[in-house]
N, C-alpha and C positions, 0 to 999 in steps of 0.2 A: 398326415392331417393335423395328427398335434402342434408338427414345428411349425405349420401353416398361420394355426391359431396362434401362436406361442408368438410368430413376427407380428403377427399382425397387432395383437395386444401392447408388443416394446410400440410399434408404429403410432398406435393411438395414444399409450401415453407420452409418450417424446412427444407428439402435436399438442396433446391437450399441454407440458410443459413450456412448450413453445409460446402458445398462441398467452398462457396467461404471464409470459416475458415480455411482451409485446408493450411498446412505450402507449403511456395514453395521451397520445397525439391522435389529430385530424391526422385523414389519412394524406389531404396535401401537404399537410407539416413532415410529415415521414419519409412522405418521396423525394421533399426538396431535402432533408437532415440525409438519405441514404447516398441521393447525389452527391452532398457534400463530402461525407465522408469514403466514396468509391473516389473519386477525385483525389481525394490527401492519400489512401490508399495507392493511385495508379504514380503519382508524382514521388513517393517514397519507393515506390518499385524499381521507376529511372534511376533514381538515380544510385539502388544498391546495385542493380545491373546492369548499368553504365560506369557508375564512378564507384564501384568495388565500399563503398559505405554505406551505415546501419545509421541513420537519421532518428532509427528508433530500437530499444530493444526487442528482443524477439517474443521476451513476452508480452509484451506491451501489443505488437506488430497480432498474432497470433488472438488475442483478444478480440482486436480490431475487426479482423477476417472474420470471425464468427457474430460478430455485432452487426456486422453488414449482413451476414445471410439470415440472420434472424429476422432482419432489420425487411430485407428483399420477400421475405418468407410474411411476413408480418403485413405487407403491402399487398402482396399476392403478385409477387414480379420474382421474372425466371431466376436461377442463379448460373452463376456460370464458374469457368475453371481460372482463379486468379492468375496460374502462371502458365502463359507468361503475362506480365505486364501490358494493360493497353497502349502504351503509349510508347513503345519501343520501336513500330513499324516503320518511322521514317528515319529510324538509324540504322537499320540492317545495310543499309547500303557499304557503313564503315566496318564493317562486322566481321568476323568469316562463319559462313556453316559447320557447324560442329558434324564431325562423319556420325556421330554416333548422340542421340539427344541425353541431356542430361534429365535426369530423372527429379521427381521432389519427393521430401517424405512424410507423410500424415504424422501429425507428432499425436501421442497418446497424452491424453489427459491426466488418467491414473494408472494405477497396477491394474483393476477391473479390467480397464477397455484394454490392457494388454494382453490380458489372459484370454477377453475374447477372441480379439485377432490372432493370437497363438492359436487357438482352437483348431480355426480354418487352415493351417500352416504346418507344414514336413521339415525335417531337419534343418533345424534353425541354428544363427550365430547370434552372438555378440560383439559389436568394438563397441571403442567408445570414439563419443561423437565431437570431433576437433573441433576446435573452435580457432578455425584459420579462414582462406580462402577456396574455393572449387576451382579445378582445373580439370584438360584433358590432355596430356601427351600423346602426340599420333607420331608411333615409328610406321618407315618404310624400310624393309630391306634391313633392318636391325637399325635404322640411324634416323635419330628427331629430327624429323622435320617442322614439325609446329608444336608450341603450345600455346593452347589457348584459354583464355579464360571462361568461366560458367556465363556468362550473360545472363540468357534469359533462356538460356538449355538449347535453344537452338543456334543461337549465335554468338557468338562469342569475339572479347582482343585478342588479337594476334600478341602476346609475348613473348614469338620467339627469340626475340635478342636479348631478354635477360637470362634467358636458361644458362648462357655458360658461367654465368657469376652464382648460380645456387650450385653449388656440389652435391646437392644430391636428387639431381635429377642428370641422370647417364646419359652422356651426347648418342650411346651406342647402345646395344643388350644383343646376345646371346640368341637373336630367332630371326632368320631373315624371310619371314611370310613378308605376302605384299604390304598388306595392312594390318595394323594392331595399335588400338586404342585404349588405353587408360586413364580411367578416372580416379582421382584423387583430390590430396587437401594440402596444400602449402600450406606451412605451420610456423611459429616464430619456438626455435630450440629453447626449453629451458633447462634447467636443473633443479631437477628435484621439486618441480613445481607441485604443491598439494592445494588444489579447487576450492576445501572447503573454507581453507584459511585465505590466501591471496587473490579468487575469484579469477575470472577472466583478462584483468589487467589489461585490458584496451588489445588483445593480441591482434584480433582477425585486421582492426582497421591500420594498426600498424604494418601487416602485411601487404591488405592493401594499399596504404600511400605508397609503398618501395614499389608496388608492383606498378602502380602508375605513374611512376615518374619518368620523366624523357630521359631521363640518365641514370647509369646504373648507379643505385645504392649500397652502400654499404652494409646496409641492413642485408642484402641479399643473400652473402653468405652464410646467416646463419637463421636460415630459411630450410625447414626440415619438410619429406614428401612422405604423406601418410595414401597408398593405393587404398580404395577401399572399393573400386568395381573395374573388373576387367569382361566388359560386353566382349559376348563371343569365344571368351577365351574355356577354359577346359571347365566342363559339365559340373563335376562335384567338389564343394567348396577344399575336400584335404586337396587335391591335387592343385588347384588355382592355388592355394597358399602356397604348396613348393614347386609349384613353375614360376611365383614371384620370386621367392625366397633366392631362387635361380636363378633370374635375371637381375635380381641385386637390390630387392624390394624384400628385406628380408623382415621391417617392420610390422607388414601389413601379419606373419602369420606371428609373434610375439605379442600380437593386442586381439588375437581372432578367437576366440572361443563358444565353443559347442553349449548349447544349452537346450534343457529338456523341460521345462519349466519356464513359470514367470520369476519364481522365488532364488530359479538359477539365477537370470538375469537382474534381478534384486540385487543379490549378492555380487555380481562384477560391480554395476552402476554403485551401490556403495563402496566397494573397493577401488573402485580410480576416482569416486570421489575425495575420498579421502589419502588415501596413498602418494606418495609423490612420483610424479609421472616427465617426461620428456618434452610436455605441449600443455595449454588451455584444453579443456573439454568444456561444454556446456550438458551433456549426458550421454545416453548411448545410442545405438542403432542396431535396431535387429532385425536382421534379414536371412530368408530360406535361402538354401544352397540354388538351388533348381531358379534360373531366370530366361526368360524369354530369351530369342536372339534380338540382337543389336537393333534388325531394321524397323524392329516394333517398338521401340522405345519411343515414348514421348513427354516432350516438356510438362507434363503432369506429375503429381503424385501418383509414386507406383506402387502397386499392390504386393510386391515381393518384399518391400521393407519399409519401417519404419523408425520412429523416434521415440525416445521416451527421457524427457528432458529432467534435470535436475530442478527442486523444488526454488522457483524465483525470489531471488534476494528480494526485488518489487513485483508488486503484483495489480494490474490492471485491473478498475472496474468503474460503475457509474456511480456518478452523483444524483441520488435519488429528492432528500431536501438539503432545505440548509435552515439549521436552528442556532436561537442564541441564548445563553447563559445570564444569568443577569448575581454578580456578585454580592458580597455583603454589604459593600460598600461602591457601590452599582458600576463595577466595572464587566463589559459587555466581553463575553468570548463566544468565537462564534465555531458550532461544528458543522461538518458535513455529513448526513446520512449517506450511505454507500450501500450498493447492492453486497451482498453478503458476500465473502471472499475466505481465504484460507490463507494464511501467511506462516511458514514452516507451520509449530502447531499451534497456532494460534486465529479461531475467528474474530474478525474485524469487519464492521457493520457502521463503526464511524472513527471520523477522526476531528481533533483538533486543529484549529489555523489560528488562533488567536484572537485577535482586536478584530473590527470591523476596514480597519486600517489595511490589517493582513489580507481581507478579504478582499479588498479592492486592487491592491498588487496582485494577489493572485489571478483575477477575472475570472472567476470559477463560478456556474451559475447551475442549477441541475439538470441532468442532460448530459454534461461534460464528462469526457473519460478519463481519469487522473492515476496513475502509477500511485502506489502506497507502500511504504516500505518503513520495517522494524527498528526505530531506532535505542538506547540505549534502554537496558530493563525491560526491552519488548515493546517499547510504547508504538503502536501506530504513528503515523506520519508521512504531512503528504510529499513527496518525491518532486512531479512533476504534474499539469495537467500537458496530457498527451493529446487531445485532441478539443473541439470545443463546438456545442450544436450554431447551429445559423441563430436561431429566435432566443437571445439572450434573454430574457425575462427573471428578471432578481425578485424572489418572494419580499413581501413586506417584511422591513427588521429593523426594532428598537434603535433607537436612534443616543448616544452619548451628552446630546445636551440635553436629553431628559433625566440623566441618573446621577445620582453623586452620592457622597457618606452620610448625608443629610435628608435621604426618600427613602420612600417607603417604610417608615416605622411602621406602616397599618396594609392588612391583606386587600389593597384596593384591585381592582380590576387588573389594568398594569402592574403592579406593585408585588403579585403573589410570590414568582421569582427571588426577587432580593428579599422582600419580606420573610419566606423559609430559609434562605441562605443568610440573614441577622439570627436566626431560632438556633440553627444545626451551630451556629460558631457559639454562640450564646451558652450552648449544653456541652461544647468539645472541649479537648483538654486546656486550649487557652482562654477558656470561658470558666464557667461555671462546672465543668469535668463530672458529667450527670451523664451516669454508666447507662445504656438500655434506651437513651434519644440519642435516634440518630434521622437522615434526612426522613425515610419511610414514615415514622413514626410521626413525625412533627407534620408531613400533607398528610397524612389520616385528620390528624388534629386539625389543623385549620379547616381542610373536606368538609369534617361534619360540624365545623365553626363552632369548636370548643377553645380554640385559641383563637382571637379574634386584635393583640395586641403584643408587644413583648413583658407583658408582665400579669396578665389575665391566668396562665397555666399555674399560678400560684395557689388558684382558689378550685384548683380539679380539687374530684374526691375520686376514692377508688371506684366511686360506681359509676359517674361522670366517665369516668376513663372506660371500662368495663364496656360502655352503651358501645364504645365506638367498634364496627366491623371487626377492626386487622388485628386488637387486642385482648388478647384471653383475660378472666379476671385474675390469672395468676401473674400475669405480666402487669395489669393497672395495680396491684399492689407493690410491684417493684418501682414502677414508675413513681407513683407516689412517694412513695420512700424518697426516690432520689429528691421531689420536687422539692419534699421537707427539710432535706438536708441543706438544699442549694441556701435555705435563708440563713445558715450562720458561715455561708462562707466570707472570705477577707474581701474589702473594700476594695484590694487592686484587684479579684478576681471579676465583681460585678461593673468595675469601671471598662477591664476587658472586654467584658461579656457582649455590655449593653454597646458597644463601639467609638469609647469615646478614643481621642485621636492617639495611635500607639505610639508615639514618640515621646506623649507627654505620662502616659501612666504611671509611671515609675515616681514620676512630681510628683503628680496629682494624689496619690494614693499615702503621701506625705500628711494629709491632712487627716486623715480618719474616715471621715464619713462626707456625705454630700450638703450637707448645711455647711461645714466650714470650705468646702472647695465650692463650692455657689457664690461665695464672700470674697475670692479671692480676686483684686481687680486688674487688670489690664497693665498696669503698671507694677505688678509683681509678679507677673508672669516673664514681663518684659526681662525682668534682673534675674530667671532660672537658667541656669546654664543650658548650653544650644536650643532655646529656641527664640528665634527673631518674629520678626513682624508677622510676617505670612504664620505660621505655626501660630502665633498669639489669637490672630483674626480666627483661625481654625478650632481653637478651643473654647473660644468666647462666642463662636455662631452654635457650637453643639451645647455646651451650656444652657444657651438661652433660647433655643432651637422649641416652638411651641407645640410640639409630640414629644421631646425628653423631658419639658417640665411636667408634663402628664403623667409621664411613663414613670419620673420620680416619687411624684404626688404617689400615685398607685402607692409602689413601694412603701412610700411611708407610711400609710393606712393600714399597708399588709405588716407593720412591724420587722418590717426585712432590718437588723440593728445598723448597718451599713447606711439606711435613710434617715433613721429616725433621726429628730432635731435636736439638738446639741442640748443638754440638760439644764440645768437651773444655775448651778454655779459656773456654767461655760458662756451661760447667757451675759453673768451678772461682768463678767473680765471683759465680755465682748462691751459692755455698757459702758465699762470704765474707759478702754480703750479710745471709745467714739467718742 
């Protein structure tokens, strides 16, 4: 009665997780996005088992599959068994029946769901899981008659006329029963290949091209055969290893290992991950010794064995929104929020794409299922989008010809974005270098519109500071501190600071203070080394920009010495001068 309660509780929460994964779409919006995407589903199944290629990775593939059932689930529509493929029925004609079906494997998600299914499970193995092609060898009488390719587990190509170009698959063997089937993995030979470094290196579809070409390849020779199910053949897994081993399959018991544990099976799957091995893996497969006979096999996934793949380079998920950045000097970046994901150890919830520009090559709208993968220093990054919903619908997003170096001096409505992002540069090391602001602190401040400009936070007091939420009073006396300090720093720091244009600071800060760079005209900018016309125009529009003269004025009231006006006897040369 316990275990009763015990399922029935996993039952209602997996629903209750389900139902609140559930896209919030109309439910005819869902049926047609689940159409669409069982379609892209059934048309990538052709053609991996037809045309022996992966159109998409397996993780990517594997995401897919559960978004549809969730998707099917979500709708209140039946689910059904993806393999084989729908769309395979009016090719069987070219086909042949496999004597014996091939089987598929539930891949495990984590260690947890492995342990559970171990639970339920008696003497269990380990190989690892090739990353080649599926095949079946059918001897009669000790002598190959066919091989065939996996299809779609029930039916399969005919390859028997490449078999005599691989060497290691035996014209003959050592049993002359009528029939005897084997299943295994075409593999591309390496040496001393190590997974975690060189990845899978295109193997399996290099296999497959040789294997579908109308003329033998070259490639074929060095085409290696991993048995990994002999249907029908001897009961317990040591004896099946040395009746292969026997017949000249002696791979299959060199990669086969006993394990009593999930934590065994840990320990091989990191060890052929890492280790250098003979073939590509993508992870492992573990299966109980004890398997049904032959005639009960079917093109499902079987419940004698499974997967448990190696943690994906990319990692499939959705695009939940799409937001945008608004810079200091109002350049637009735009991210995508994403359903929460795991990538090695790292969670990722968004990423970067850049400009609005990017956004539009991309065509990525939310709804869309995009591959995400680690690029240099861990950073997120999007890969691919892999799939993409019917009802494109693009959220409202700031637009580039409203932003430039020249908006947003003030927290307007639009404006808050860039307006904190002029503050946080304002206080950073290429600013004003004002320890204890950073962005948090500075949208507290504007929040409760104690800064309301870039130069008003001049006139905080520690208790000003203090009133606001997020700051204790032992932190608004720090802050303060800093604010005071920021008035004697150098004239290139607050020319930095406040944004005027960086190509020229290093001139401009030539002059001292802002009364003699106010003076300075148009024609003797023109004569400072590299900068031309355009850069001139650029610093003569921020000069006289009517929010910097404000934002000066400020300053000079506040005595910051960097504004204040040029004294009496700088006045009197400037008289002469004139």
């Amino acid at each position: 009665m316990r275990q009763v309660l015990k399922m029935l509780l996993i039952l209602f929460i997996y629903s209750s997780c389900q139902a609140a994964d559930c896209p919030d779409w109309p439910q005819s919006r869902l049926r047609e996005e689940t159409k669409n995407l069982a379609a892209q589903l059934g048309q990538w199944d052709g053609i991996y088992h037809l045309q022996g290629q992966s159109p998409i990775d397996d993780a990517s593939y594997d995401n897919l599959r559960l978004k549809e059932r969730l998707w099917l689930e979500c709708a209140k529509q039946p689910d059904y068994e993806p393999n084989p493929p729908r769309d395979m029925a009016s090719a069987h004609q070219t086909l042949t029946a496999h004597p014996v079906a091939h089987t598929g494997l539930k891949k495990m998600r984590d260690k947890a769901a492995l342990a559970s299914w171990m639970h339920g499970h008696q003497d269990l193995w380990v190989q690892p899981k090739i990353d080649g092609v599926a095949v079946s060898l059918i001897y009669r009488e000790g002598k190959l008659v066919t091989l065939l390719s996996r299809g779609d587990g029930k039916f399969g190509q005919d390859w028997t006329d490449k078999a005599p170009f691989i060497t290691a698959i035996p014209a003959s063997i050592n049993d002359k029963r009528q029939l005897l089937v084997l299943q295994g993995e075409l593999y591309l030979m390496m040496t001393g290949h190590q997974q975690n470094l060189a990845g899978g290196m295109n193997a399996r579809s290099k296999v497959a091209g040789a294997m579908m070409r109308r003329s033998a390849s070259e490639l074929l020779k060095n085409l290696g055969l991993f048995i990994w199910s002999w249907p029908d053949g001897p009961q317990m897994m040591e004896n099946r290893l040395l009746s292969l081993t026997q017949l000249g399959f002696a791979q299959t018991a060199a990669f086969t290992r006993k394990v009593a544990s999930v934590d065994d099976v840990a320990q091989w799957r990191d060890k052929w991950f890492n280790l250098p091995l003979p073939f590509a893996t993508d992870g492992v497969v573990i299966r109980q010794s004890e398997e049904p006979a032959g005639q009960y096999w079917k093109n499902h996934t079987a419940d004698w064995a499974v997967a448990w793949k190696y943690p994906p380079v990319t990692e499939a998920t959705e695009v939940t929104d799409i937001e945008t950045t608004l810079g200091r000097r109002g350049k637009i970046t735009v991210l995508l929020h994403l359903k929460e994901i795991r990538i090695d150890d790292k969670t990722v919830s968004k990423v970067s794409i850049g400009s609005l520009a990017r956004l539009k090559q991309w065509d990525v709208v939310p709804g869309d299922q995009v591959a995400i993968t680690l690029a240099g220093q861990g950073i997120p990054k999007l890969d691919k989008v892999i799939w993409r919903v019917k009802d494109r619908t693009m959220p409202a997003l700031p637009q580039p010809i409203d932003y430039s170096a020249l908006t947003c001096f003030l927290p307007m409505p639009d404006c808050q974005q860039q307006f904190i992002s002029r503050l946080i540069w304002l206080s950073g090391p290429e600013g004003l270098d004002m320890s204890g602001l950073g962005g948090a602190t500075w949208r507290s401040l504007v929040q409760e519109q104690k800064v309301t400009n870039l130069a008003d936070w001049l006139r905080l007091t520690p208790e000003s500071l203090g009133s606001v939420p997020s700051i204790s009073p032992k932190k608004a006396q720090k802050i303060y501190a800093q604010l005071q300090l920021s008035r004697q720093k150098t004239f290139r720091q607050w020319l930095s600071a406040l944004g005027f244009p960086a190509f020229a600071v290093r001139e401009a800060a030539t002059y001292g203070n802002w009364s003699r760079l106010s003076n300075v005209t148009q024609q003797q900018w023109r004569h400072s080394t590299g900068i031309g016309e355009k850069r001139v125009t650029d610093i003569v529009d921020f000069i006289n920009h009517p929010q910097v003269k404000v934002l000066t004025e400020m300053l000079r009231e506040e005595n910051v010495p960097a504004f204040v006006a040029a004294d009496s006897s700088e006045a009197n040369i400037n008289s002469v001068d004139n």
